[in-house]
LUMZA-605437 format. One line per field, with one value per residue: residue number from 1; z, y, x of N, C-alpha, C, O in turn. Coordinates in pm, 1 decimal. Layout:
LUMZA-605437
num	[NUM  ...]
nz	[Z  ...]
ny	[Y  ...]
nx	[X  ...]
caz	[Z  ...]
cay	[Y  ...]
cax	[X  ...]
cz	[Z  ...]
cy	[Y  ...]
cx	[X  ...]
oz	[Z  ...]
oy	[Y  ...]
ox	[X  ...]
This chain:
LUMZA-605437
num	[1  2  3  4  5  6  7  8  9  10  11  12  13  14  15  16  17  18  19  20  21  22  23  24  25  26  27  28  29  30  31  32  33  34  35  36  37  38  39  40  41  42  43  44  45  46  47  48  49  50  51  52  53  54  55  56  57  58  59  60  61  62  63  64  65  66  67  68  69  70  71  72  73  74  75  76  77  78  79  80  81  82  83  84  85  86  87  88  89  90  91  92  93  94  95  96  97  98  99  100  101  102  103  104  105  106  107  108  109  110  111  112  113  114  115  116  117  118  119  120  121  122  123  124  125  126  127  128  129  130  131  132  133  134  135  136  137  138  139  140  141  142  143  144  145  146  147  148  149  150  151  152  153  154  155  156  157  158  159  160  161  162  163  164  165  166  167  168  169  170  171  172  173  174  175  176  177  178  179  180  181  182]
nz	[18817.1  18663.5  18725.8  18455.8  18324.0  18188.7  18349.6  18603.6  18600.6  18484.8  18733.1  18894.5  18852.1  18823.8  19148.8  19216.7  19088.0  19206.6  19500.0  19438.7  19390.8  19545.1  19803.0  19862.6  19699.2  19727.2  19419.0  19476.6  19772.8  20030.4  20116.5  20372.8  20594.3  20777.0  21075.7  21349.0  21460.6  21856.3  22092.2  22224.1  22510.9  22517.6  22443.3  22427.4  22672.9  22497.0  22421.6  22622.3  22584.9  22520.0  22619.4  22602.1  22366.7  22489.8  22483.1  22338.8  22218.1  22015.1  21835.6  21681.8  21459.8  21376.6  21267.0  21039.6  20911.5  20870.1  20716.8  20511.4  20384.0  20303.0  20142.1  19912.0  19838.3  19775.3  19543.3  19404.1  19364.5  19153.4  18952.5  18830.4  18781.4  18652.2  18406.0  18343.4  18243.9  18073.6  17716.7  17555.5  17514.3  17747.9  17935.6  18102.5  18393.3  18455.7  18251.1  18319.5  18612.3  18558.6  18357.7  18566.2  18749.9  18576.1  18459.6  18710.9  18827.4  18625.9  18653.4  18900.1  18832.3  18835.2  18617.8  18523.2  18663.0  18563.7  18303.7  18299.2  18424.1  18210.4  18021.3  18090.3  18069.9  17776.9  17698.7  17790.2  17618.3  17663.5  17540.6  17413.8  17338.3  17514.4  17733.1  17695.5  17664.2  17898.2  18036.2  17943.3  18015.9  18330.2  18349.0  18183.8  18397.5  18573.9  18845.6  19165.2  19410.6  19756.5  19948.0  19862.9  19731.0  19652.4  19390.5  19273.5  19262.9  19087.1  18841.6  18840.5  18773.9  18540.5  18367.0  18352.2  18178.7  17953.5  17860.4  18038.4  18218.0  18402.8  18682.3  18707.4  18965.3  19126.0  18978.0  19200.6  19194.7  18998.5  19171.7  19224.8  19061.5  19049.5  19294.6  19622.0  19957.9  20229.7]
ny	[11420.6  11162.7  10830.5  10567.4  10214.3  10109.9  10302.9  10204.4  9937.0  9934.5  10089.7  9884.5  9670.5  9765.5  9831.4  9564.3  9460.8  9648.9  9560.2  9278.1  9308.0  9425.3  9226.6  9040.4  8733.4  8430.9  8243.9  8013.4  7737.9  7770.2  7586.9  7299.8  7146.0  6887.2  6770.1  6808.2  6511.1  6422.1  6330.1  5981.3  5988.6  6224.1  6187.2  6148.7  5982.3  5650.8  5683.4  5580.8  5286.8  5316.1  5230.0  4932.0  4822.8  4721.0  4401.3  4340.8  4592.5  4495.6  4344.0  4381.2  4480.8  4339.4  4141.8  4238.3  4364.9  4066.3  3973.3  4183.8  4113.7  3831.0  3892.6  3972.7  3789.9  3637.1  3775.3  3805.7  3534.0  3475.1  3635.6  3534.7  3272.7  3299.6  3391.0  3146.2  3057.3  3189.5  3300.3  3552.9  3965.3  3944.3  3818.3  3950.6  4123.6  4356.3  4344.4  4156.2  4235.7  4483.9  4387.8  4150.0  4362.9  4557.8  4338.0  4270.9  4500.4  4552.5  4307.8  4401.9  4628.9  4869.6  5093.6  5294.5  5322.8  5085.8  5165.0  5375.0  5232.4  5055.0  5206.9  5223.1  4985.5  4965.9  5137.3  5012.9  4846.0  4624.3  4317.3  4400.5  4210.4  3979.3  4067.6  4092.4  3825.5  3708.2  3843.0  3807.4  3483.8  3516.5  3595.7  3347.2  3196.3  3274.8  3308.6  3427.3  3175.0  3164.7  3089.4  3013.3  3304.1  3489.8  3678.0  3771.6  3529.8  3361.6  3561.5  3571.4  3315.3  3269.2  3451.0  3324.5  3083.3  3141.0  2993.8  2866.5  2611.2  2621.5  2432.1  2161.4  2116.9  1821.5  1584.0  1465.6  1106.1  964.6  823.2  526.0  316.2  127.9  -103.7  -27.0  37.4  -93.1]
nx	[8568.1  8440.2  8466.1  8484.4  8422.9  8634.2  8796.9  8800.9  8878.7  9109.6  9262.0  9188.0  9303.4  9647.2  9658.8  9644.7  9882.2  10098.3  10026.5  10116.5  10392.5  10484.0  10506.7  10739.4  10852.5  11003.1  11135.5  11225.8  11222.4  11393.8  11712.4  11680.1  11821.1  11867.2  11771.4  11978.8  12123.2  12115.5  12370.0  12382.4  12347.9  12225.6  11951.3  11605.8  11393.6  11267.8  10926.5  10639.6  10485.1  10156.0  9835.7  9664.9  9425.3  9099.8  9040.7  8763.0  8689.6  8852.8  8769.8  8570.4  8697.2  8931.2  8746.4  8598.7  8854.8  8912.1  8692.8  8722.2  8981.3  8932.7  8731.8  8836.2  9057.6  8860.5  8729.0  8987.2  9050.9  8842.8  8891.1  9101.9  8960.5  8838.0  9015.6  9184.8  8915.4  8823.2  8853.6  9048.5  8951.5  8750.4  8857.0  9027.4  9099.2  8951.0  8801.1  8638.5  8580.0  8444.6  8248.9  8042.7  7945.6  7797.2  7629.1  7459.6  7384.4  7220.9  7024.7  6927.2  6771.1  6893.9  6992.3  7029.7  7294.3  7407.9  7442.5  7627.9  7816.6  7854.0  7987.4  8248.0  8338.2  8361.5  8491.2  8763.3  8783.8  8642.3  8472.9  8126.5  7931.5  8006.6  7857.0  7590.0  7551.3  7558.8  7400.2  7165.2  7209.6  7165.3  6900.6  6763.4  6807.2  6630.5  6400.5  6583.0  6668.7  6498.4  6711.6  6938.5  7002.4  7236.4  7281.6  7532.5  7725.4  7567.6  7600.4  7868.0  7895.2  7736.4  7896.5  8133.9  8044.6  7844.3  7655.6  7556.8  7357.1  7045.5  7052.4  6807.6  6584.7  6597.7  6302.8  5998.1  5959.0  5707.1  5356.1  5307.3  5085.8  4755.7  4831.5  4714.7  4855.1  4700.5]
caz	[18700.3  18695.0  18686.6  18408.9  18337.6  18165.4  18395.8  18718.4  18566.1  18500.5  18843.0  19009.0  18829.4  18878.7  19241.7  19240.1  19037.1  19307.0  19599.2  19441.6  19396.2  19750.3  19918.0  19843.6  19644.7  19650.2  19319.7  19541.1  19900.4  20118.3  20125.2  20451.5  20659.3  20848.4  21221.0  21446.6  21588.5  21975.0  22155.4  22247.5  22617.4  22571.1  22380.1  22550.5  22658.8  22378.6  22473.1  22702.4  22495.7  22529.8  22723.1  22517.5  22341.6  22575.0  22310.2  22267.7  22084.2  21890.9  21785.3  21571.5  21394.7  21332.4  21229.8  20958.8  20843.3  20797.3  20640.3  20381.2  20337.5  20259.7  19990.9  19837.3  19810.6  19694.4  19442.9  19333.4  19323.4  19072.9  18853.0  18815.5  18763.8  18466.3  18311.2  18273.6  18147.3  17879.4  17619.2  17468.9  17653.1  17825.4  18066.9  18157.7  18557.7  18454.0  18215.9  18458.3  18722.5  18548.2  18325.6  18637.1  18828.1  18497.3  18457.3  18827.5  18792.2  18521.2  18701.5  18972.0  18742.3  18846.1  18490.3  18475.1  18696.4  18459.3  18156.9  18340.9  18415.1  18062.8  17919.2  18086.4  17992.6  17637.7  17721.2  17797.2  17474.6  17687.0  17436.6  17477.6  17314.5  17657.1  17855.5  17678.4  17695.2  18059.8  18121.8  17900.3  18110.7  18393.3  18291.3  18154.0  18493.6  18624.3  18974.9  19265.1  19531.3  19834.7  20026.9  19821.9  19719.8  19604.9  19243.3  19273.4  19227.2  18973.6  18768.5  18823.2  18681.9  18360.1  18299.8  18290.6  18100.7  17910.1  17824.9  18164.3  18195.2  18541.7  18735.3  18760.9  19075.5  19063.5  18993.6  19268.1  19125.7  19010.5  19265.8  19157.6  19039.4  19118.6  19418.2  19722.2  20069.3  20357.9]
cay	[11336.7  11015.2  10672.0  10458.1  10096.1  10086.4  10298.4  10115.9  9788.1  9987.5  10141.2  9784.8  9587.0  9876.2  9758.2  9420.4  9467.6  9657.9  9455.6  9183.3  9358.5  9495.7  9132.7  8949.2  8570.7  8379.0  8136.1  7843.4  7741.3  7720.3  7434.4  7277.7  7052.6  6791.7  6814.7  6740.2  6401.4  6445.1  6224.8  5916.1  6012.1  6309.1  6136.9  6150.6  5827.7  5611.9  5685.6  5472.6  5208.5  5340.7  5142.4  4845.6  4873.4  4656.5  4283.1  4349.6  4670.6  4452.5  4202.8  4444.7  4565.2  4213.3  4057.8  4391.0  4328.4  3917.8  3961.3  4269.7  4068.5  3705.0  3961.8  4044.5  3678.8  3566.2  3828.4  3718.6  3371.7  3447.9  3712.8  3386.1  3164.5  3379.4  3423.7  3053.1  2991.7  3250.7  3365.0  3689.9  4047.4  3911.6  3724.0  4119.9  4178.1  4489.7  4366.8  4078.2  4330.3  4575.8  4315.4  4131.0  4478.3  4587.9  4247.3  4305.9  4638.7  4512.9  4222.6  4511.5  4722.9  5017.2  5079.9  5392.6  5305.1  5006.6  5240.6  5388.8  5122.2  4960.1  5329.6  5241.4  4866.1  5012.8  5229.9  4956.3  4759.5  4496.0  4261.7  4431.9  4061.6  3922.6  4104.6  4056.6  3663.3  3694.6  3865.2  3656.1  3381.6  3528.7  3587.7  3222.9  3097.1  3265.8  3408.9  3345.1  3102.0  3250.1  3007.0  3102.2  3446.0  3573.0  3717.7  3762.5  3413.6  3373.0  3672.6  3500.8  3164.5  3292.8  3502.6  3216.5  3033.4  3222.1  2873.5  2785.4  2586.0  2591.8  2271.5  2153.6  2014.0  1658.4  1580.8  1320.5  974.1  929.4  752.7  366.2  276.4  -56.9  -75.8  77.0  -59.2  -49.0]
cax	[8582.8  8300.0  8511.1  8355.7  8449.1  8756.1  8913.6  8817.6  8937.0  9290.9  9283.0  9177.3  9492.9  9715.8  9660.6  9654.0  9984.0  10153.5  10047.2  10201.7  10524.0  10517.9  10551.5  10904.4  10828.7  11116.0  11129.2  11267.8  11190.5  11558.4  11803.4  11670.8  11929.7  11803.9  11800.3  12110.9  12136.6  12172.2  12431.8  12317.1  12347.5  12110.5  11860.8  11484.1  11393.7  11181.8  10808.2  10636.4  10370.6  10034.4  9757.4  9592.5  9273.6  9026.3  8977.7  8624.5  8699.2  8973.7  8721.9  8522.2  8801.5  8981.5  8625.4  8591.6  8932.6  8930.4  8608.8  8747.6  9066.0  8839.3  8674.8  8947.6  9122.0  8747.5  8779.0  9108.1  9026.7  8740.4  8947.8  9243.6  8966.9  8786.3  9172.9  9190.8  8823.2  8767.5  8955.2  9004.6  8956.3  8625.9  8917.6  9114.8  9052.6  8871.1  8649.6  8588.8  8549.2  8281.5  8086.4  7998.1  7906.3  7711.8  7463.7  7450.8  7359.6  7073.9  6910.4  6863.7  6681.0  6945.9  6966.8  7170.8  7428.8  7482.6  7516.8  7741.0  7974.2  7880.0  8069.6  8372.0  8339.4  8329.0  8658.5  8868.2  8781.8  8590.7  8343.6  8009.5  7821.8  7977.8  7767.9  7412.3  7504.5  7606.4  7287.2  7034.0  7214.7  7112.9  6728.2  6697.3  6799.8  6489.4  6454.3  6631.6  6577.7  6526.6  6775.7  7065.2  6946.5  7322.3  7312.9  7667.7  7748.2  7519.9  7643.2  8018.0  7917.3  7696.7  8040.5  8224.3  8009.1  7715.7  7542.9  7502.0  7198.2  6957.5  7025.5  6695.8  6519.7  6494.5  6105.4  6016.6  5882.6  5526.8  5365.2  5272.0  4935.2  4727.9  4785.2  4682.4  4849.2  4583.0]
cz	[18733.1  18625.5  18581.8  18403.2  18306.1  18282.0  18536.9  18762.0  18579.5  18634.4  18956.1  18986.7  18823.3  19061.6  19319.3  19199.4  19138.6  19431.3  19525.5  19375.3  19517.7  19833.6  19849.4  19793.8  19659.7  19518.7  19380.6  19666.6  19922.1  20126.1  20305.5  20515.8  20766.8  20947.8  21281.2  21479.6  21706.4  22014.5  22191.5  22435.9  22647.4  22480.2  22483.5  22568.4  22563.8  22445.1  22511.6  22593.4  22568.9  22588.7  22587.3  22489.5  22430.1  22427.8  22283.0  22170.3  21976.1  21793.9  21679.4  21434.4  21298.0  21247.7  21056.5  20827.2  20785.3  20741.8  20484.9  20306.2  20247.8  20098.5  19881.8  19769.6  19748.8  19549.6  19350.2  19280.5  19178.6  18935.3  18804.7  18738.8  18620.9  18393.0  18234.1  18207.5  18050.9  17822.9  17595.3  17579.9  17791.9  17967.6  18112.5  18242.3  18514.6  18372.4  18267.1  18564.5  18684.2  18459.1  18417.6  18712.0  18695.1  18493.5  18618.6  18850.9  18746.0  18586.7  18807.2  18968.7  18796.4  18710.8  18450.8  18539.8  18616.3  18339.1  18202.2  18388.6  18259.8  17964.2  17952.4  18075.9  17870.6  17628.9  17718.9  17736.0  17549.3  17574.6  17498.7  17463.5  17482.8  17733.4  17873.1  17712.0  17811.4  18114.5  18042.7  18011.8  18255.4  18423.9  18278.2  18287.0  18600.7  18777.0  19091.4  19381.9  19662.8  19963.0  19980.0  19771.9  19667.3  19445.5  19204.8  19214.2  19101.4  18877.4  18708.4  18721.3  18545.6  18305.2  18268.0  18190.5  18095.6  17862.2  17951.6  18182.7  18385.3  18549.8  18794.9  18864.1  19038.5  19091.7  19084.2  19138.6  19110.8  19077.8  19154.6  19167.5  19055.3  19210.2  19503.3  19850.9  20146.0  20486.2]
cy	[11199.0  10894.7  10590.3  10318.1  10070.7  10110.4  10244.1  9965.3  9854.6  10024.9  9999.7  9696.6  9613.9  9833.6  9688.8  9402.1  9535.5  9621.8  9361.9  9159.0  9366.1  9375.9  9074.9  8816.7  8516.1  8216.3  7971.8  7908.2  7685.4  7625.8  7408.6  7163.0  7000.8  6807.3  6743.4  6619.6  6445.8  6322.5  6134.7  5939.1  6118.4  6290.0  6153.8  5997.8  5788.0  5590.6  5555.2  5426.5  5266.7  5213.4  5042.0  4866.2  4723.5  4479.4  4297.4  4487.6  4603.3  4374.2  4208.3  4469.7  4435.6  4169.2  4147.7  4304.6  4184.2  3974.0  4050.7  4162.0  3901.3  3764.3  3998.2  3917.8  3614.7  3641.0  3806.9  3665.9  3387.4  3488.3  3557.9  3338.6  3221.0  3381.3  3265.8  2993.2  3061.1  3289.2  3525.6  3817.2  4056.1  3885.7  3846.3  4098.4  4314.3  4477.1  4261.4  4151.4  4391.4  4503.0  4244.5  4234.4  4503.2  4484.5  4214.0  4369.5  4624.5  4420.4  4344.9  4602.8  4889.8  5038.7  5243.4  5417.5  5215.7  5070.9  5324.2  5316.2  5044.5  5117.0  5280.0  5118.6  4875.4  5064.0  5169.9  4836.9  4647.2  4443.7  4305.6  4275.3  3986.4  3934.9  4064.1  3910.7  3630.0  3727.3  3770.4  3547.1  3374.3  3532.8  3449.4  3115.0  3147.4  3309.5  3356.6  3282.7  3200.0  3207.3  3045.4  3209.6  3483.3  3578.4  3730.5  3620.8  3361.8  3477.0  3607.0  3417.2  3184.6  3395.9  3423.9  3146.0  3090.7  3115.5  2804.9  2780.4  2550.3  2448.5  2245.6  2070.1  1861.3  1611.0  1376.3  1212.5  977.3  836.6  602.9  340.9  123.6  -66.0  4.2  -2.6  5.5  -125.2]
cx	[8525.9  8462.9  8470.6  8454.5  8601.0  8845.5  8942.7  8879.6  9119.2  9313.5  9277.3  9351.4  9649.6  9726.2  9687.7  9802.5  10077.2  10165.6  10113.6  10355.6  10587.8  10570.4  10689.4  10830.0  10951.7  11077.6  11102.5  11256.6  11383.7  11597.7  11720.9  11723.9  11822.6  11838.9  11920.5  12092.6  12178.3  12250.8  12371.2  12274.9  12219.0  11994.3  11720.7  11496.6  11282.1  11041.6  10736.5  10473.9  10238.7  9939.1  9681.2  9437.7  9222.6  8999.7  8826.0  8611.2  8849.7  8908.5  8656.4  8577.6  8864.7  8881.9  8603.4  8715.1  8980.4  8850.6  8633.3  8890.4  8991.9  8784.5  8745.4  9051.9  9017.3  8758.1  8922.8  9115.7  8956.4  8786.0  9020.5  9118.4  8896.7  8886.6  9149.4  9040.4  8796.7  8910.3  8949.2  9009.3  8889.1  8706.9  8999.2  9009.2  8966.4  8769.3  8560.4  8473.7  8373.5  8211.6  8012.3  7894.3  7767.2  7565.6  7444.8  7356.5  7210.9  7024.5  6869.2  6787.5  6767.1  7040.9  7091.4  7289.8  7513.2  7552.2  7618.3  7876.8  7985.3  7983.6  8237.6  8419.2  8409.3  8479.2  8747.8  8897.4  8707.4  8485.3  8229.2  7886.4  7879.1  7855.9  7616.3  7426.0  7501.9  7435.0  7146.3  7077.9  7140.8  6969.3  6706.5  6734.2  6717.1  6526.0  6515.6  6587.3  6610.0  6712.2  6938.6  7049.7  7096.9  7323.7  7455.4  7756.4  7688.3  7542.9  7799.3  8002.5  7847.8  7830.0  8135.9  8192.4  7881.0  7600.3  7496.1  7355.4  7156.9  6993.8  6902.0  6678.8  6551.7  6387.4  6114.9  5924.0  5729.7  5491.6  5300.7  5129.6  4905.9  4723.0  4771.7  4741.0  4715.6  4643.7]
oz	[18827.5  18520.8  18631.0  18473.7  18387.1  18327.2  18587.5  18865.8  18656.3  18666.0  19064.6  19055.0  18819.4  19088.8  19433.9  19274.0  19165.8  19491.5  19573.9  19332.0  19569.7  19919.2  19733.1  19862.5  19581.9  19542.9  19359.3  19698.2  19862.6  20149.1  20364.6  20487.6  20820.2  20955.3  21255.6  21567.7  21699.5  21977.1  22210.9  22474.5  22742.5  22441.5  22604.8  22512.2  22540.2  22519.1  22457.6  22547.3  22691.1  22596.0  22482.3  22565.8  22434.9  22315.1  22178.1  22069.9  21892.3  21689.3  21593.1  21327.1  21175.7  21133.2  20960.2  20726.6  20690.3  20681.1  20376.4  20184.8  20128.6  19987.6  19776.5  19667.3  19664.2  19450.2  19227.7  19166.8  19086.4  18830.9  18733.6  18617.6  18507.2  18275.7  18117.7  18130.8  17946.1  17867.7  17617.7  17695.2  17894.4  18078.8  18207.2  18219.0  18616.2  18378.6  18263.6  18587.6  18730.0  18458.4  18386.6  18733.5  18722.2  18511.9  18635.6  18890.6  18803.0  18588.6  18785.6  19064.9  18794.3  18710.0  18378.9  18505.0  18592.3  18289.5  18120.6  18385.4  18208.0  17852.4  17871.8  18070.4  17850.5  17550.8  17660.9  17762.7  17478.1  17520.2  17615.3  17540.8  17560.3  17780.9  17968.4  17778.4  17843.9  18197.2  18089.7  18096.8  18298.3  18522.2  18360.4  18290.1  18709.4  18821.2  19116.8  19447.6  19676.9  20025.7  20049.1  19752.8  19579.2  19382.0  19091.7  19127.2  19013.3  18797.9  18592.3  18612.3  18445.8  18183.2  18174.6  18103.0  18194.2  17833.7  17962.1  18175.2  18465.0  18462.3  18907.1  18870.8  18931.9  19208.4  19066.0  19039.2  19202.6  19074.7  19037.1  19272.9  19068.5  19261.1  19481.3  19867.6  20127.9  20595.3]
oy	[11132.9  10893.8  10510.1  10315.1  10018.8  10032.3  10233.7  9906.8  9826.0  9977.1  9996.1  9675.1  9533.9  9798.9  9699.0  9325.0  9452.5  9633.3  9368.0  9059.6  9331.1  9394.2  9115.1  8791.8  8570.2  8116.5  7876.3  8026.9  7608.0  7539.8  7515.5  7061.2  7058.1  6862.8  6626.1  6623.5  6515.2  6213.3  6175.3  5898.5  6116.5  6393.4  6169.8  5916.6  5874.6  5493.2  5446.6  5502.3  5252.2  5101.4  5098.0  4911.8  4627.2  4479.9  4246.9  4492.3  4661.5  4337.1  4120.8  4476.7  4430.5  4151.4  4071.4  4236.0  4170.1  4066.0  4014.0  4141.4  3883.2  3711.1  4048.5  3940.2  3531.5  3576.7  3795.7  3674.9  3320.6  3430.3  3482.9  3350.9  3176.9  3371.0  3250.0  2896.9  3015.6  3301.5  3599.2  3802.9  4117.1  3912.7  3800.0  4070.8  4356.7  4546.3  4266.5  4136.4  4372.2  4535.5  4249.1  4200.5  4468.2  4517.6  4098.7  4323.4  4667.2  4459.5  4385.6  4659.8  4998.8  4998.0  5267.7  5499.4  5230.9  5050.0  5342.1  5344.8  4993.6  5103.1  5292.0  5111.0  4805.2  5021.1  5218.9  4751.9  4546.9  4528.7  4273.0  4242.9  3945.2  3850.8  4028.6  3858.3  3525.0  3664.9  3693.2  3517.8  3277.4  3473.6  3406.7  2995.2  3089.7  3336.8  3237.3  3320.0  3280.1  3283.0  3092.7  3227.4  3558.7  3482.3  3693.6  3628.0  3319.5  3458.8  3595.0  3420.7  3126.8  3402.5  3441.0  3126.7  3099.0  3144.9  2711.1  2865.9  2480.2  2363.5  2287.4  1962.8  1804.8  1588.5  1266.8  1239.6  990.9  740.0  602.7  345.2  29.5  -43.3  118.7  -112.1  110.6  -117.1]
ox	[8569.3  8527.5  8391.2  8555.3  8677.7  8929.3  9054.4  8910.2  9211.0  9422.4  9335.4  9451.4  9743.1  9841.2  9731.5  9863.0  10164.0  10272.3  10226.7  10413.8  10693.8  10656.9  10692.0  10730.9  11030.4  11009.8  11027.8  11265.0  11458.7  11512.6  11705.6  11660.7  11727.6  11948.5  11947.8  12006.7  12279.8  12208.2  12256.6  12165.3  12140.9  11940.0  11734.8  11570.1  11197.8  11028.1  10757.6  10388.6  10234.7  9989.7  9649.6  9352.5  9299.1  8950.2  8786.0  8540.2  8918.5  8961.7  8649.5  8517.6  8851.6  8923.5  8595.2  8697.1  9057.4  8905.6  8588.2  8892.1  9016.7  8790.7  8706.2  9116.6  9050.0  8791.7  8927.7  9162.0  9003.3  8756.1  8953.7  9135.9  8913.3  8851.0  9112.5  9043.1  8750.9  9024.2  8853.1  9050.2  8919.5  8661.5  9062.9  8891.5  8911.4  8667.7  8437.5  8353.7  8260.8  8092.9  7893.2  7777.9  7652.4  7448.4  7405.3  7249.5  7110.5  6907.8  6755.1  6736.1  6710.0  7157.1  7188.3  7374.7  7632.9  7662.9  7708.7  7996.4  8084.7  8033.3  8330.0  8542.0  8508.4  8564.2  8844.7  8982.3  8710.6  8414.8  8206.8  7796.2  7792.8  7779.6  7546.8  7336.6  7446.6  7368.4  7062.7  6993.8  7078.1  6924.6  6625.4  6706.0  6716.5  6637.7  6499.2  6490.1  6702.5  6786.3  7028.8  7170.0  7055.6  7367.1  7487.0  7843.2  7763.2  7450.7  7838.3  8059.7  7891.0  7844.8  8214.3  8276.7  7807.8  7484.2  7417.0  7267.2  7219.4  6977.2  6873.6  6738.8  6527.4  6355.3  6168.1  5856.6  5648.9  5567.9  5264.1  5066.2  4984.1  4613.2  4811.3  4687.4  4654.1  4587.2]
């Protein structure tokens, strides 16, 4: 008698249905009591301190962690100081957070990571007109010097204020005509 489909499907879950009869489940796992305290007398003794890491592998580590902790109190600082200069949802730590990252994102020309953070901008009701003024701001203050080179900072301060105007050079003096010393 040839097997066909149906009845290999009935014959497989037929099976599967009695193996998983065959093993015991219990519903709930056992009350489990917490281990004895031993007398204080037969206690082990409290393990002996391990050998010190050498300070030049501490220095890495420390240097790592001021520097993540510094990032994190700079970040802070900046969230606070956006609360008290804007109004509205623009000043929420999150839309702080990702409109910065977004005209970030866009002076970088990585263009679909931005639309990807501008979706979840969008999600958490942040003002999307922030962002274009944040980033025109950024554009009309033209490219960066090489000397301070952080966009970051510049991203911060056209978020705070979207009218922020380039502090221009100051143009030296025209030199004085007439005379000539010799």
């Amino acid at each position: 008698m040839p097997l066909n489909g149906s009845r290999v499907a009935l014959v497989c879950c037929s099976a599967a249905l009695a193996l998983a009869l065959s093993t015991p489940v219990s519903a709930q796992a056992p009350e489990q009591k917490p281990p004895e305290q031993a007398a204080p007398s037969e206690q082990a003794p409290p393990p002996q301190p391990q050998a010190q890491p050498q300070p030049e592998q501490q220095a890495p580590q420390s240097g790592a962690a001021d520097a993540a902790k510094a990032e994190r109190k700079t970040r802070a600082d900046q969230t606070v100081e956006a609360g008290k200069a804007l109004q509205g949802p623009a000043a929420n730590a999150e839309c702080v957070w990702l409109g910065e990252r977004v005209v970030g994102l866009m002076w970088r020309d990585d263009l679909d990571t931005a639309f990807r953070h501008l979706d979840l901008y969008d999600r958490f009701g942040c003002p999307g007109g922030h962002v274009q003024n944040a980033f025109r701001c950024v554009v009309r203050l033209g490219p960066l010097d090489q000397k301070s080179g952080d966009i970051n900072a510049r991203v911060h301060g056209c978020w705070l204020d979207p009218d922020l105007v380039a502090q221009a050079a100051p143009t030296p003096a025209p030199p004085q005509q007439g005379t000539n010393p010799r």
